[in-house]
Wavefront OBJ file of the C-alpha trace (Angstrom):
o trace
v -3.985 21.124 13.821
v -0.739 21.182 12.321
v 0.613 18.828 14.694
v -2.265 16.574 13.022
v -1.359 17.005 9.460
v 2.308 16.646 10.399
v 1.711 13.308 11.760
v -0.780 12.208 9.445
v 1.995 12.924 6.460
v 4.268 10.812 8.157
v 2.003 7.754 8.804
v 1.002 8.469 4.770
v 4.676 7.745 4.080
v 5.344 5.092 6.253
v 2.385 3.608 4.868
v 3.270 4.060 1.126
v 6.930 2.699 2.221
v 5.541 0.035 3.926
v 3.671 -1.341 0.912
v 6.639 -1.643 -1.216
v 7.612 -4.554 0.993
v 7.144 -8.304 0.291
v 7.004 -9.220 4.005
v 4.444 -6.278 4.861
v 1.741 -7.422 1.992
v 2.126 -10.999 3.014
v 1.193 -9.764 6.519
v -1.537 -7.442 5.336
v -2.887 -10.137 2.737
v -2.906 -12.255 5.919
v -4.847 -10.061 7.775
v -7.544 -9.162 5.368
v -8.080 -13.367 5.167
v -8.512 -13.092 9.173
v -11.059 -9.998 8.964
v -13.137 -12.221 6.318
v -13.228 -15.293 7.699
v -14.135 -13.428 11.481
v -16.869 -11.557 9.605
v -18.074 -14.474 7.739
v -17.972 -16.651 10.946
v -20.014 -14.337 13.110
v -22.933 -13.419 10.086
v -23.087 -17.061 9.969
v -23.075 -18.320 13.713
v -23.554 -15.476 16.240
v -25.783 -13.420 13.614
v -24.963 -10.475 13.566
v -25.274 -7.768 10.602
v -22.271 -7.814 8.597
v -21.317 -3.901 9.668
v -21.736 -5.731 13.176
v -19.493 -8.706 12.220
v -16.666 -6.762 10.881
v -16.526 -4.774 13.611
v -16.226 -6.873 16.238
v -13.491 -8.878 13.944
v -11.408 -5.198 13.617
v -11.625 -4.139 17.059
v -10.957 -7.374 18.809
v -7.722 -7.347 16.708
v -6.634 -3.814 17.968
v -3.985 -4.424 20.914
v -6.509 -1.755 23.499
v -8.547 -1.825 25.696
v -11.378 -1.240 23.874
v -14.490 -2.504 24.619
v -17.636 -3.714 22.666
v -20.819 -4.771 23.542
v -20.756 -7.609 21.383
v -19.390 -11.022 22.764
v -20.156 -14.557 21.379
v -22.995 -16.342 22.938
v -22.273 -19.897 21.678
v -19.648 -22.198 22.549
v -18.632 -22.577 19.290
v -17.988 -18.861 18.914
v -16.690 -18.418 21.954
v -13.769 -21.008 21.079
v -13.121 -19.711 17.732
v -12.798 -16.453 19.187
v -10.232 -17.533 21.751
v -8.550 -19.476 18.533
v -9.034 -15.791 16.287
v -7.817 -13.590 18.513
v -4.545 -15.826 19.559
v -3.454 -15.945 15.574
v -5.174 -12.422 14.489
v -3.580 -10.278 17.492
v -0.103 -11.482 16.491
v -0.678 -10.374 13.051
v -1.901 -7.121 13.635
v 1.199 -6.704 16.008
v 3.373 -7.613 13.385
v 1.602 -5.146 11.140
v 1.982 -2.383 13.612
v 5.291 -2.784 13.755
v 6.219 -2.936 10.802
v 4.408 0.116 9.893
v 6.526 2.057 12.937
v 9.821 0.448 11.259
v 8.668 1.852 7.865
v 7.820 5.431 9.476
v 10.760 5.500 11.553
v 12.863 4.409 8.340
v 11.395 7.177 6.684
v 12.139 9.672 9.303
v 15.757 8.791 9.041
v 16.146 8.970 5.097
v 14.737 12.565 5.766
v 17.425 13.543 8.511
v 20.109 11.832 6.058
v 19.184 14.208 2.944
v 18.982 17.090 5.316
v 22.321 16.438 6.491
v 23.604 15.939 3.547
v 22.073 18.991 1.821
v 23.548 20.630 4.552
v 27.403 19.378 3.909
v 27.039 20.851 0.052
v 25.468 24.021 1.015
l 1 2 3 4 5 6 7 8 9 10 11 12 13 14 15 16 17 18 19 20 21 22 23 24 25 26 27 28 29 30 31 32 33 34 35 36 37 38 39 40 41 42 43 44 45 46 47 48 49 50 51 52 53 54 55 56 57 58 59 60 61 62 63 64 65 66 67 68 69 70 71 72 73 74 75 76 77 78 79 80 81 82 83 84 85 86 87 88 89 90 91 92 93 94 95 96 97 98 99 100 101 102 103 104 105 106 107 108 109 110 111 112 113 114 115 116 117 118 119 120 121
């Protein structure tokens, strides 16, 4: 459990550290616009209910190998899907990253003040 909070805290910061930069809320503005227009697209075409929609937009996006049992059953959705995941996966990559970066950056400010705390003490 404290293994848990310990890493939660940490993604919390990297988080908060990642937000401060321009690059990261482009990326993250450009990834809420992909979740919309996914959801939107599949209420309008395949049907679905919107909690149904968004989902499948999310957790096609997440580089695993997670499974659904939602696919597209027209060929219209079945292309936009192949176009939606090409663009949205490379988003959410970059927004992974970045938010390892920002942890990782974090983790060495921390080390850095230790150290130093440790060279006036």
């Amino acid at each position: 459990m404290v293994s848990f909070i310990l890493s939660l805290k940490r993604l919390l910061e990297g988080l908060f550290h990642a937000f401060k930069r321009q690059d990261f809320l482009s990326l993250f503005a450009t990834l809420c616009f992909i979740l919309l227009s996914g959801t939107l697209f599949y209420r309008g075409v395949e049907k679905w209910s919107w909690l149904d929609s968004f989902y499948f937009s999310f957790i096609s996006l997440i580089p695993t190998s997670v499974t659904t049992t939602f696919t597209p059953v027209t060929t219209f959705g079945k292309i936009f899907t192949m176009i939606y995941l090409m663009v949205g996966v490379g988003i959410m990559f970059m927004i992974l990253v970045t938010i390892g970066r920002s942890i990782l950056k974090v983790e060495d400010e921390d080390f850095l003040r230790m150290q130093q705390k440790k060279k006036r003490d």
